[in-house]
VOBA-1610 file (N, C-alpha, C; in pm, whole numbers, padded with zeros to 5 digits, always signed):
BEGIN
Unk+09249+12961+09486Unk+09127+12984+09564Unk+09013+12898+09511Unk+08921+12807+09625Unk+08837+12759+09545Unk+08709+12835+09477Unk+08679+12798+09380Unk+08535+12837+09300Unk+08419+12816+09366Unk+08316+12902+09314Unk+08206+12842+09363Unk+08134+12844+09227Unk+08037+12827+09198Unk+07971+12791+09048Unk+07818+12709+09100Unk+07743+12693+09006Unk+07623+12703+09074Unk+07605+12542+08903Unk+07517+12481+08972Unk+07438+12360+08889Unk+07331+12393+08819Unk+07296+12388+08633Unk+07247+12505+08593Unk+07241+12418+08458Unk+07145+12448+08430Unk+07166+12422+08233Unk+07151+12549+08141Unk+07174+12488+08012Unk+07185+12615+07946Unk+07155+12738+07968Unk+07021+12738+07971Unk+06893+12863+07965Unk+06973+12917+08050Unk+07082+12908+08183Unk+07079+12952+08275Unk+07233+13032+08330Unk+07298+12973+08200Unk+07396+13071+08211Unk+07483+13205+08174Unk+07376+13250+08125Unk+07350+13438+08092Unk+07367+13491+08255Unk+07246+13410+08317Unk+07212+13519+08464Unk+07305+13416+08556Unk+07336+13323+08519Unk+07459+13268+08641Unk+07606+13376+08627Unk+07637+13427+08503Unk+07766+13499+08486Unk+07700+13672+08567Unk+07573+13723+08542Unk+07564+13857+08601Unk+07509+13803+08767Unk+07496+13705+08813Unk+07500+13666+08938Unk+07663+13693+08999Unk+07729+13630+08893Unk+07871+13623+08960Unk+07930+13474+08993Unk+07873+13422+08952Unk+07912+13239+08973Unk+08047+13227+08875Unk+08151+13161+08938Unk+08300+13148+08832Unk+08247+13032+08736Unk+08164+12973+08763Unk+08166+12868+08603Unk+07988+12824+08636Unk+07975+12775+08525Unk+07843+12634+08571Unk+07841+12508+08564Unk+07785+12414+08604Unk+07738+12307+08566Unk+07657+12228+08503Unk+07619+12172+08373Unk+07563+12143+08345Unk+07516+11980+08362Unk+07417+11958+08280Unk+07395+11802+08315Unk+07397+11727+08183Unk+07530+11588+08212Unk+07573+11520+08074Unk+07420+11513+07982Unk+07414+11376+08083Unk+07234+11322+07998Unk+07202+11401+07931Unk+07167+11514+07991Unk+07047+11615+07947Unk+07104+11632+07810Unk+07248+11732+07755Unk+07268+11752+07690Unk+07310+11627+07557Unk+07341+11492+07614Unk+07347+11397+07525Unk+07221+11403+07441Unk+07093+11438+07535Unk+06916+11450+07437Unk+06961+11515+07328Unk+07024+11656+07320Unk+07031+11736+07245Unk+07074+11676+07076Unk+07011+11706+06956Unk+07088+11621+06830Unk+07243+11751+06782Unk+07271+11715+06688Unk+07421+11743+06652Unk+07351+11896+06644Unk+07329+11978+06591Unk+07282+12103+06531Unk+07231+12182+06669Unk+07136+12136+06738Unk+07135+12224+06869Unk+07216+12176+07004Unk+07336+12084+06973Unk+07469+12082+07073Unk+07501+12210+07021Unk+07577+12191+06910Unk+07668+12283+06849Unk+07598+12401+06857Unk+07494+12455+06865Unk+07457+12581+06874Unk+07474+12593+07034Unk+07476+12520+07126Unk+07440+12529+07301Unk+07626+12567+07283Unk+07681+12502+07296Unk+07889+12517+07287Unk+07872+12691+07230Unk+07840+12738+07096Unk+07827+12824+07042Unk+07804+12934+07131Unk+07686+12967+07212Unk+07651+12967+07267Unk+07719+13030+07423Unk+07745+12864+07484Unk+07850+12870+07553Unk+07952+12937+07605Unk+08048+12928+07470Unk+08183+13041+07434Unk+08136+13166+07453Unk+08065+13219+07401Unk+07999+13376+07408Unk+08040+13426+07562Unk+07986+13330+07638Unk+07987+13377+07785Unk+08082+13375+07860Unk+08094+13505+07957Unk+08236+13525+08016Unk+08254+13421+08143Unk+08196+13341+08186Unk+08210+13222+08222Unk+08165+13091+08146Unk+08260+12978+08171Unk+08228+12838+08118Unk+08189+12699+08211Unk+08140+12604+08110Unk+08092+12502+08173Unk+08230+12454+08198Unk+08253+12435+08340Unk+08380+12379+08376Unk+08343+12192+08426Unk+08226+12218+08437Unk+08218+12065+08511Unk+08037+12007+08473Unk+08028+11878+08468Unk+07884+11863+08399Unk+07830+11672+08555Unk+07714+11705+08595Unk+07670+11610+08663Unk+07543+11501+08598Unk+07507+11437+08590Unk+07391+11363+08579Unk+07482+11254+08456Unk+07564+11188+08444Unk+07655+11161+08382Unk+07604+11062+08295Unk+07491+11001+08377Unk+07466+10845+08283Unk+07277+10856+08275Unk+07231+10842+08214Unk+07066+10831+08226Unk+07006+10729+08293Unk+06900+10738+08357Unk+06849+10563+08456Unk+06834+10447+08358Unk+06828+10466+08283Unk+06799+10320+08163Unk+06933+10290+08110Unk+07042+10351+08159Unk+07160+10261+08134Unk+07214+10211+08230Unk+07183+10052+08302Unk+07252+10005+08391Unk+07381+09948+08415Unk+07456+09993+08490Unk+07585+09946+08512Unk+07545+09859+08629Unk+07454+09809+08692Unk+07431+09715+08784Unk+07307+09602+08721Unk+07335+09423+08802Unk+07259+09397+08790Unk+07270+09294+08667Unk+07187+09184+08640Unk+07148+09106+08546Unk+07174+09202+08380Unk+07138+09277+08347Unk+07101+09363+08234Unk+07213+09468+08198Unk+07331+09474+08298Unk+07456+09551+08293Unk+07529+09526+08138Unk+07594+09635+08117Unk+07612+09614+07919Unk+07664+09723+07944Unk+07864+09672+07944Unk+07950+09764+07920Unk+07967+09807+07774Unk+07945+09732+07699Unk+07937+09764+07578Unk+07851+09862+07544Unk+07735+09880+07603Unk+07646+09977+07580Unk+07676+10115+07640Unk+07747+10086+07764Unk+07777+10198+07862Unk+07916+10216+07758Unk+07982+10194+07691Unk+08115+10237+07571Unk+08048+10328+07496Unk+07964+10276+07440Unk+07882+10362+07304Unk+07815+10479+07338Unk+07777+10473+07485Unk+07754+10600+07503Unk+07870+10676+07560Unk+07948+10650+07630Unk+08023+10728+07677Unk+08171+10804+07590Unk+08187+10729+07538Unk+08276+10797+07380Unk+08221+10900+07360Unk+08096+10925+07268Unk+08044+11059+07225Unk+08006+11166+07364Unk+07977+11121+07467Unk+07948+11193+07570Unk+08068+11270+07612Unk+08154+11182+07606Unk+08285+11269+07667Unk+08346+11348+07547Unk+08331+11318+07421Unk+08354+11395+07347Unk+08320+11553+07325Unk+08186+11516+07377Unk+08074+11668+07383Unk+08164+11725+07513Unk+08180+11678+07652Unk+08242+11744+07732Unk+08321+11771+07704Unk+08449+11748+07594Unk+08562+11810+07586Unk+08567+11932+07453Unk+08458+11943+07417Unk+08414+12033+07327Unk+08353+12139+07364Unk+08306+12146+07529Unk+08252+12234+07594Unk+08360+12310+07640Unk+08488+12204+07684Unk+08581+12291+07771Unk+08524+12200+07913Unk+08467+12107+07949Unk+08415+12072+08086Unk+08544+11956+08109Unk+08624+11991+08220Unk+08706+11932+08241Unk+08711+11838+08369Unk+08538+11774+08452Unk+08535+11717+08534Unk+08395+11665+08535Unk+08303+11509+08500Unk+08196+11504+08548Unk+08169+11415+08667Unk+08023+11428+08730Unk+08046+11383+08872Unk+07925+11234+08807Unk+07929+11120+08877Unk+07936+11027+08855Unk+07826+10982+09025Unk+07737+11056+08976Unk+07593+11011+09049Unk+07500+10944+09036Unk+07434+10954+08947Unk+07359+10867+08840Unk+07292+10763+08888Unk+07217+10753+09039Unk+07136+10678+09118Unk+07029+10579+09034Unk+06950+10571+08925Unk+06905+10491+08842Unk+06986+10423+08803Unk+07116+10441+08726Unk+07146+10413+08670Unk+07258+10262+08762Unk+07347+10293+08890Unk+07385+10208+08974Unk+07292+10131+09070Unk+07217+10206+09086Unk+07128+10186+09190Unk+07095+10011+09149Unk+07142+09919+09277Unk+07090+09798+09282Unk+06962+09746+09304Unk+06934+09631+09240Unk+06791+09609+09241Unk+06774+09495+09353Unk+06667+09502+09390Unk+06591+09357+09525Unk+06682+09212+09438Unk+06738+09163+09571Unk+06783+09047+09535Unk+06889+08993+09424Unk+06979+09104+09393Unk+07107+09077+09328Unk+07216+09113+09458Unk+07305+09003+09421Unk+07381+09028+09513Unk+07450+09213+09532Unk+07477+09227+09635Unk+07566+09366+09685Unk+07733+09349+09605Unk+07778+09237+09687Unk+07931+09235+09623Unk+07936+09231+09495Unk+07876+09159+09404Unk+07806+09177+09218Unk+07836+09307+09228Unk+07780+09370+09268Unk+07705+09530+09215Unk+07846+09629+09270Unk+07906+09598+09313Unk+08002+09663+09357Unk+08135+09633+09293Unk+08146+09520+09233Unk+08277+09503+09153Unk+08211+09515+08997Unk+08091+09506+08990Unk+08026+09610+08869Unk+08049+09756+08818Unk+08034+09839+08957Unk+08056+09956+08958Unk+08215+09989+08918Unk+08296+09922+08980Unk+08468+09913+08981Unk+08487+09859+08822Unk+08422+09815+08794Unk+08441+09761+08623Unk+08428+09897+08540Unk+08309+09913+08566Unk+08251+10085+08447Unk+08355+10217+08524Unk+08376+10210+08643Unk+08461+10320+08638Unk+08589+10333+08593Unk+08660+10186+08602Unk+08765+10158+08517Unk+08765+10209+08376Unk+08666+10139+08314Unk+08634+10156+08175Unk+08614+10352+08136Unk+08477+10323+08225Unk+08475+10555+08219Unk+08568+10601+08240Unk+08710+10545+08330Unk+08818+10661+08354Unk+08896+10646+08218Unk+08922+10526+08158Unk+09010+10496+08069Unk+08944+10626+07922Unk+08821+10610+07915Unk+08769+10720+07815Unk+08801+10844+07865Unk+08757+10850+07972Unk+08789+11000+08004Unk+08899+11076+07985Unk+08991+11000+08030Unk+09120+11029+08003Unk+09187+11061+07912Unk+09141+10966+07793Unk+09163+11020+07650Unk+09117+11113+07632Unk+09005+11188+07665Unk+08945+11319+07703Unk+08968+11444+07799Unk+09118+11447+07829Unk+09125+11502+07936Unk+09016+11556+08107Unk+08950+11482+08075Unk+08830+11475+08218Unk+08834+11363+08311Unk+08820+11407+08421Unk+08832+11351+08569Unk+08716+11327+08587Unk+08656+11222+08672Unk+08541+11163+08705Unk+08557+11167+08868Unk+08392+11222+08931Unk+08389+11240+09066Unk+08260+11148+09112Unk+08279+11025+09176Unk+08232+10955+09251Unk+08169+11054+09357Unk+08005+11032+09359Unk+07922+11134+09405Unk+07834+11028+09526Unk+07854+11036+09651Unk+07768+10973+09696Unk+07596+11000+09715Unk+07508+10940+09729Unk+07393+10995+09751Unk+07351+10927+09862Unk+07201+10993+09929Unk+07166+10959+10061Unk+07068+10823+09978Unk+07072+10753+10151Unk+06962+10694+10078Unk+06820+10679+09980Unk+06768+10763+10018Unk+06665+10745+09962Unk+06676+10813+09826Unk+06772+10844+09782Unk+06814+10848+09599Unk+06888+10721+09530Unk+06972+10660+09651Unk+07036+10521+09547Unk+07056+10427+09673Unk+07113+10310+09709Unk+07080+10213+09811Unk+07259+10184+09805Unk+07345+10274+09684Unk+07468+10181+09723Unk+07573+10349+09705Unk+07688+10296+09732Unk+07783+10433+09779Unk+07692+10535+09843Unk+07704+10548+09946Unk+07596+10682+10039Unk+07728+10676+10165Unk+07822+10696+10132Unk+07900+10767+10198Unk+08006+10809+10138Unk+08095+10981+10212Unk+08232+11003+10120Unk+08345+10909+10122Unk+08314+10865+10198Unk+08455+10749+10298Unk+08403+10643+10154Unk+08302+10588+10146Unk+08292+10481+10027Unk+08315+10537+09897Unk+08316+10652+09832Unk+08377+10688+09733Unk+08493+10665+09716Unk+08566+10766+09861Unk+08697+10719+09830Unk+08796+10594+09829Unk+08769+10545+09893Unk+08786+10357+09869Unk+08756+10325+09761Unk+08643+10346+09698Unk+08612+10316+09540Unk+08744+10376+09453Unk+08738+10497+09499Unk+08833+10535+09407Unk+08978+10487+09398Unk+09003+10442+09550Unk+09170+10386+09536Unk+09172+10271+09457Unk+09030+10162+09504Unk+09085+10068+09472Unk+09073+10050+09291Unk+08997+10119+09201Unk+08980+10132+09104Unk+09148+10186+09034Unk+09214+10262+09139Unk+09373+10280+09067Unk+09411+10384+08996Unk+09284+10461+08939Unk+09317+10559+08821Unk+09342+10659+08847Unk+09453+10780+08831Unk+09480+10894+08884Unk+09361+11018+08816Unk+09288+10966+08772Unk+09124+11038+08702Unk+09014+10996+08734Unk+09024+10951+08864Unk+08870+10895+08973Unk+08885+10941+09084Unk+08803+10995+09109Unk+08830+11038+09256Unk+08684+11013+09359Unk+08630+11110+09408Unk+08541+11121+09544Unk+08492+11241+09496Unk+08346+11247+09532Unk+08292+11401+09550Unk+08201+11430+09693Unk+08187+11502+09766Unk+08162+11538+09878Unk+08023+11649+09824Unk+07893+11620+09898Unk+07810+11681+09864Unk+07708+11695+10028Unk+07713+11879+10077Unk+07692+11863+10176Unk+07556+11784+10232Unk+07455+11853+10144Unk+07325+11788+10173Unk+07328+11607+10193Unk+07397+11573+10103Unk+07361+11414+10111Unk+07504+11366+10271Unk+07593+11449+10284Unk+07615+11375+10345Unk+07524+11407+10543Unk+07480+11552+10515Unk+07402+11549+10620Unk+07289+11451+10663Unk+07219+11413+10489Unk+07146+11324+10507Unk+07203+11188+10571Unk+07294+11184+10600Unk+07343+11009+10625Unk+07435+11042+10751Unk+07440+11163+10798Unk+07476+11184+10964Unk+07628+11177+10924Unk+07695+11223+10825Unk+07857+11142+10756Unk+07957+11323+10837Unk+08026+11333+10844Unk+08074+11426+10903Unk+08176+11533+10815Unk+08217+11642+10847Unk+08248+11685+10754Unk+08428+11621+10749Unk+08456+11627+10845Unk+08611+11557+10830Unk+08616+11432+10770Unk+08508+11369+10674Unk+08539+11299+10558Unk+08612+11370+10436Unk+08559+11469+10453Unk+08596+11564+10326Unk+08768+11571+10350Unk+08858+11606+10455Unk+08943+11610+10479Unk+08996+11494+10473Unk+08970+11385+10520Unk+09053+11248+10505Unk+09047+11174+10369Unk+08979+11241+10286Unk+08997+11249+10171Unk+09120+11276+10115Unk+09148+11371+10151Unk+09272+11464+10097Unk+09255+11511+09941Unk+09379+11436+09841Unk+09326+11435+09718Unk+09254+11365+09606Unk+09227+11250+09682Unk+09105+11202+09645Unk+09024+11282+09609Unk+08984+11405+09677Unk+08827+11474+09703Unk+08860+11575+09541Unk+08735+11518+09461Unk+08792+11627+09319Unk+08682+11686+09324Unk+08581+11694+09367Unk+08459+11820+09348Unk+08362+11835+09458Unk+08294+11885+09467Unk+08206+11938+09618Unk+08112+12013+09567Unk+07925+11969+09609Unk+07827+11995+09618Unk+07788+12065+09746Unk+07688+12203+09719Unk+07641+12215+09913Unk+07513+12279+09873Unk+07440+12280+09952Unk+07290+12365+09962Unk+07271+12352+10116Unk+07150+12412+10124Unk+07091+12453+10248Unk+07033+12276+10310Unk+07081+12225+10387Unk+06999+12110+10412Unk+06885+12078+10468Unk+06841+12201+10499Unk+06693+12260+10524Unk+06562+12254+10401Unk+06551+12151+10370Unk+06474+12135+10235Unk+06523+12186+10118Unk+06710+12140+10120Unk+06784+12175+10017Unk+06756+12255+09928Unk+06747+12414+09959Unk+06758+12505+09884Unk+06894+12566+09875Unk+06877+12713+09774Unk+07015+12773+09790Unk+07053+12841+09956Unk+07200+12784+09949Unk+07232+12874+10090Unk+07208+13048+10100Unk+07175+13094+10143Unk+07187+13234+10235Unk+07229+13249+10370Unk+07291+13388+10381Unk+07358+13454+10507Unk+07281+13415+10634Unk+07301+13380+10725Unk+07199+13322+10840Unk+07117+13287+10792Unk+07149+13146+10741Unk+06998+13053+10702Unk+07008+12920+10787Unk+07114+12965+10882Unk+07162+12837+10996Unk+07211+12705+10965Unk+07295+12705+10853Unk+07352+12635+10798Unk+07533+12648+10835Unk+07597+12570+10885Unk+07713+12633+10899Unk+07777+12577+10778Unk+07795+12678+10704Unk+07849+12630+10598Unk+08012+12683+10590Unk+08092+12739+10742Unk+08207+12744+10739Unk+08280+12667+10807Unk+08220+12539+10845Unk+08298+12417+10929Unk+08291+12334+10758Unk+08218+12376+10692Unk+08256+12252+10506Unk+08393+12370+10490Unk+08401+12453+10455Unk+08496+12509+10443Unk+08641+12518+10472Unk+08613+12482+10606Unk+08751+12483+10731Unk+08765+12354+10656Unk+08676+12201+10633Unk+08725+12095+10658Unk+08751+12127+10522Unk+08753+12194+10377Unk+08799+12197+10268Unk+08920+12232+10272Unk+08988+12345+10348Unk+09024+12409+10393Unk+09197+12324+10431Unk+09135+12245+10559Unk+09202+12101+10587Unk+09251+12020+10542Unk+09174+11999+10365Unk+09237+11897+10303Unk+09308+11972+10182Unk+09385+12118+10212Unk+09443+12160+10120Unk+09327+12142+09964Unk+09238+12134+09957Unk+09149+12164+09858Unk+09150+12266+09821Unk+09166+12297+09661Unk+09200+12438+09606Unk+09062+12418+09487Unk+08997+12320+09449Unk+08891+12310+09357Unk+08767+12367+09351Unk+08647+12291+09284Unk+08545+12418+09312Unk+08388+12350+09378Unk+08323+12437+09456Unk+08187+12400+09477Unk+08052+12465+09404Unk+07998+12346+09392Unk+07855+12418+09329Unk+07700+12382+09398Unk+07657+12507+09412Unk+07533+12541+09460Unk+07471+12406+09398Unk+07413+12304+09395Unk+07319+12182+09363Unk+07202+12232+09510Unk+07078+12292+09413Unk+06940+12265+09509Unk+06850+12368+09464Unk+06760+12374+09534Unk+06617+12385+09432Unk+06624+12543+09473Unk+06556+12640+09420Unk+06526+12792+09440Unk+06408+12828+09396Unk+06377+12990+09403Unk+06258+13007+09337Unk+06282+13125+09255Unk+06377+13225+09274Unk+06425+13318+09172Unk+06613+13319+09155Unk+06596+13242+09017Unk+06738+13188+08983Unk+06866+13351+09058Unk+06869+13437+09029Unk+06887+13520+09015Unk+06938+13616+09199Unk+06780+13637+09235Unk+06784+13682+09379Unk+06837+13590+09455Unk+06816+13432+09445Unk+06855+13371+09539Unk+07002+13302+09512Unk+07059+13310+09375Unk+07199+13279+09372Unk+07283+13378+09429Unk+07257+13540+09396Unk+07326+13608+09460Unk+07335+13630+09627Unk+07254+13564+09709Unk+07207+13525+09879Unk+07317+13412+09844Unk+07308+13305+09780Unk+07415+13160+09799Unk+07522+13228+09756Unk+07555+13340+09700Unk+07718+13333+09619Unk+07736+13404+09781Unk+07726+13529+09808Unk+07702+13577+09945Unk+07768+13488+10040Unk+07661+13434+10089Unk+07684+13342+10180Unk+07821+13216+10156Unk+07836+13204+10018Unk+07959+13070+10021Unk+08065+13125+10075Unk+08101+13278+09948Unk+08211+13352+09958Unk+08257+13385+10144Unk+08159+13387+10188Unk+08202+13461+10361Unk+08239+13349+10398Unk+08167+13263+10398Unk+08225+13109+10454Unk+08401+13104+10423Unk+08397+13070+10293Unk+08509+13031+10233Unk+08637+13140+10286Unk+08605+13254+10235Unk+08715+13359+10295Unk+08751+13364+10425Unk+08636+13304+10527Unk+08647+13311+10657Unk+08701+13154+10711Unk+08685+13094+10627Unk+08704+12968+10687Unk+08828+12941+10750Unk+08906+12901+10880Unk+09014+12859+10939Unk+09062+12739+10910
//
C-alpha cells in the first residue's frame, strides 16, 4: 500500500508521528549545515520516533552548480560522499533531486551543455548512492523555480538515458499542474516513477476533504502504474498539526478510493 508522509524537518517529527504520517521527509542541505555533534544528536533523536526519515529532498544547495561555466564534479563528489553517508545513517533510503539553484541554467550557456551536464552528475550521484543503498528521484519543477526538466515525461527520459537502475522520475502534483502536464505521465512512467509530491494547487497548501482538488484521478493514475511507493504532503500550512491531519484525511480517501 502506498505511504503517505508529509515534508518536514526535524522540529517536526514528534507531531508528524501523533498526526499519523508513515514516515517524513527531511531536507539533505539543510541537515548537511548541521556539524558532527548536532547530526548525531538529530539521528539520535530520530530513532526514538515511531516513525522514520524514509526519504530526504533539497539534495544539493544553490551554490553548488552542476550547470554551466563553473560546474565542478569534483566538488559535487566531496559533497556528496558525506551527504549520502548521513542519509544512510538516518535509515533514508531515497533522495529527490530538485535542487533548482543548483541545475538551474544560466542566460546564454548553451541548453544541450546543461543537459549532458546534468546526465554527467546523475551518473556520478547514482554511482555514490548506490554504494549507499539510496535511489535518487529526478524531481521536475515548474517554471518559474528552474528553466530546465519541468516535465515528468523529461525526468523520465533523463532517467533511461542515464542507465542506472537507482535513478528514476518523481511526479509532483503541484508542479506538474503548474505546467498543464497530465496526470497519465505518472502512469507512463511505470517504474521509472520512484517518489511523488502533492498539495493543494490552490496556493499550494496542505490538501483537505473538499478543497476541490481531485486528488483521486493522482491516485487512480498511481494506481495505473502499479505504484506501491510513497507520497508526501510538500506545501505550505499554518497549523502543522490541524492541517496535516485534514491532508492525511483527505490523501487516505483518495488513495483507498482510487480505481
Amino acid at each position: 500500500m502506498i505511504k503517505i508522509g508529509v515534508c518536514a524537518g526535524p522540529d517536526k517529527m514528534e507531531a508528524a508521528s501523533r498526526v499519523g504520517f508513515d514516515y517524513v521527509e527531511w531536507g539533505l542541505a539543510g541537515t548537511m549545515e548541521m556539524d558532527g555533534q548536532a547530526f548525531a544528536e538529530a539521528v539520535r533523536r530520530a530513532q526514538d520516533m515511531p516513525i522514520r526519515v524514509e526519504a530526504m529532498n533539497g539534495m544539493l544547495p544553490g551554490s553548488l552548480k552542476i550547470t554551466g561555466p563553473g560546474a565542478d564534479l569534483g566538488r559535487v563528489r566531496d559533497y556528496l560522499e558525506p551527504a549520502f553517508e548521513r542519509m544512510a545513517r538516518l535509515g533514508a533510503g531515497l533522495v529527490v533531486f530538485g535542487s533548482g539553484g543548483a541545475r538551474g541554467v544560466e542566460a546564454g550557456f548553451p541548453f544541450d551543455a546543461a543537459w549532458r551536464q546534468i546526465a554527467d552528475f546523475l551518473r556520478l550521484a547514482g554511482e555514490i548512492a548506490a554504494g549507499n543503498g539510496i535511489r535518487i528521484a529526478i524531481e521536475p519543477l515548474r517554471r518559474e523555480e528552474c528553466n530546465i526538466i519541468n516535465h515528468v515525461s523529461e525526468a523520465m527520459a533523463l532517467s533511461a538515458l542515464v542507465g542506472l537502475e537507482n535513478v528514476g522520475a518523481l511526479g509532483d502534483s503541484f508542479h506538474m499542474h503548474s505546467v498543464s502536464e497530465p496526470f497519465s505521465a505518472l502512469t507512463q512512467a511505470g517504474k521509472r516513477l520512484f517518489h511523488v509530491h502533492t498539495a493543494n494547487p490552490a496556493g499550494r497548501v496542505y490538501p483537505a476533504p473538499a478543497d476541490g482538488a481531485d486528488y483521486g484521478a493522482l491516485f487512480s493514475a498511481l494506481k495505473a502504474a502499479d505504484y506501491s511507493g510513497r507520497v508526501s504532503v510538500e506545501a505550505g500550512c499554518e497549523n502543522f498539526e490541524k492541517d496535516g491531519a485534514l491532508a492525511l484525511q483527505a490523501l487516505r480517501q483518495a488513495r483507498d478510493g482510487a480505481q
